[in-house]
C-alpha positions in Angstrom: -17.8 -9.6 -28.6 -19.1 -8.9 -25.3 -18.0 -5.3 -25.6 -19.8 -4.8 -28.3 -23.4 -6.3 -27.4 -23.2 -4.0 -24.2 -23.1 -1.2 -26.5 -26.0 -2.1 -29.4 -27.9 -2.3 -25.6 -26.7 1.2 -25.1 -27.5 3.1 -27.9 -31.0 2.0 -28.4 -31.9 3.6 -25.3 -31.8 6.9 -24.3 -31.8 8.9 -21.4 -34.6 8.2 -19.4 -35.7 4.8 -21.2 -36.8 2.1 -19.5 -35.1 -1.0 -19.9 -38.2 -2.7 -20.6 -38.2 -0.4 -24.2 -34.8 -2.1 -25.2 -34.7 -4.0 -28.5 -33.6 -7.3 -28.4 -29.6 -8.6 -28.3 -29.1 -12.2 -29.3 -25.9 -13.7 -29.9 -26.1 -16.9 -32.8 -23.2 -19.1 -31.6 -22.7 -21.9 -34.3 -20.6 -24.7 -33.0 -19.2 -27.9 -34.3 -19.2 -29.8 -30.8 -22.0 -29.4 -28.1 -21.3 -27.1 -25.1 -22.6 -29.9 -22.7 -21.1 -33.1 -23.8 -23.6 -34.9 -21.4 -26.8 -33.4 -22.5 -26.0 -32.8 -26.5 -29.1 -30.6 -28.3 -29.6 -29.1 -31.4 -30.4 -25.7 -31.0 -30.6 -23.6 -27.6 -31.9 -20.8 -26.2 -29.9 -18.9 -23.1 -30.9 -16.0 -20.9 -29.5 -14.6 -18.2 -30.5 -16.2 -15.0 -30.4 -15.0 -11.1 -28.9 -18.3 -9.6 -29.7 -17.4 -6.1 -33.7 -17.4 -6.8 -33.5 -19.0 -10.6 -35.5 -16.0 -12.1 -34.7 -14.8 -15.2 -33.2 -11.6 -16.1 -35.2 -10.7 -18.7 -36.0 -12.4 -22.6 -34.4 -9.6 -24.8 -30.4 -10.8 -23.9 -30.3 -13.9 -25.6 -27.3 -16.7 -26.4 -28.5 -19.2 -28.7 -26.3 -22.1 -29.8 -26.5 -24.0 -32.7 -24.9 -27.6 -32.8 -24.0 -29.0 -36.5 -22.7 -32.4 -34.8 -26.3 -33.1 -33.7 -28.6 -32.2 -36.8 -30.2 -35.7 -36.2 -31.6 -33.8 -32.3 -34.0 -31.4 -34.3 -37.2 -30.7 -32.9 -40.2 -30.2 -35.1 -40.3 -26.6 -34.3 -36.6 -26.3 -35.1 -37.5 -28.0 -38.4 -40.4 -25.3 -39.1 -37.5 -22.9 -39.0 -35.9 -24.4 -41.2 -32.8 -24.7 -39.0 -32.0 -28.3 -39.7 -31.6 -27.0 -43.6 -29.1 -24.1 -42.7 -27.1 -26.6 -40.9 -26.8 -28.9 -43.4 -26.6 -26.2 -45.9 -23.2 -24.6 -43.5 -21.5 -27.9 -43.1 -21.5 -29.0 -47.3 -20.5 -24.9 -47.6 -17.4 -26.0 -45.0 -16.6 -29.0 -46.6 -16.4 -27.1 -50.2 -13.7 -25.1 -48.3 -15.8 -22.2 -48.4 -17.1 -22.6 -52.0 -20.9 -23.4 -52.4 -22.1 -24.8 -55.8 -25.8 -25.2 -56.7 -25.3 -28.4 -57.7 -25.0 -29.2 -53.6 -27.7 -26.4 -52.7 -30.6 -28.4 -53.9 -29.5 -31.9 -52.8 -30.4 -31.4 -49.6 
């Protein structure tokens, strides 16, 4: 996977560009447990981070992680994007094995 974001970074420059000009590459990891067991959250954002003088990298490399065992941790802003709703809407879809009815769609 790794492989492969280093090389959507590569072909969207070209000889020359600045890295600056680069299009965005963000990773959507959607998990089941939280990655910090002591600090659970909903949703993350993750850049790349000098952790010698803490400054960040730059914005455009991106990991977000999303947590379906903490729906209840959603801020409002996660709630205006309508994050809590995919959530919910992936874990009925998984419990369905994989089959999603209407029916379920609009209970949520």
């Amino acid at each position: 996977m790794q492989f492969i974001k280093l090389n959507f970074i590569s072909y969207n420059l070209q000889k020359g560009d600045q890295y600056i000009d680069t299009k965005p590459a963000i990773h959507i990891g959607i998990l089941n447990f939280p990655p910090f067991e002591e600090q659970p959250i909903f949703y993350s954002r993750n850049l790349l981070m000098d952790v010698v003088q803490h400054r960040i990298y730059s914005s455009k490399f991106a990991v977000n992680v999303l947590d379906l065992s903490h729906i209840e941790l959603a801020t409002r802003e996660d709630k205006n994007w309508n994050l809590d709703f995919w959530a919910r809407l992936k874990i009925i879809y998984k419990r369905q094995g994989g089959i999603l009815c209407r029916e379920r769609y609009v209970t949520l």
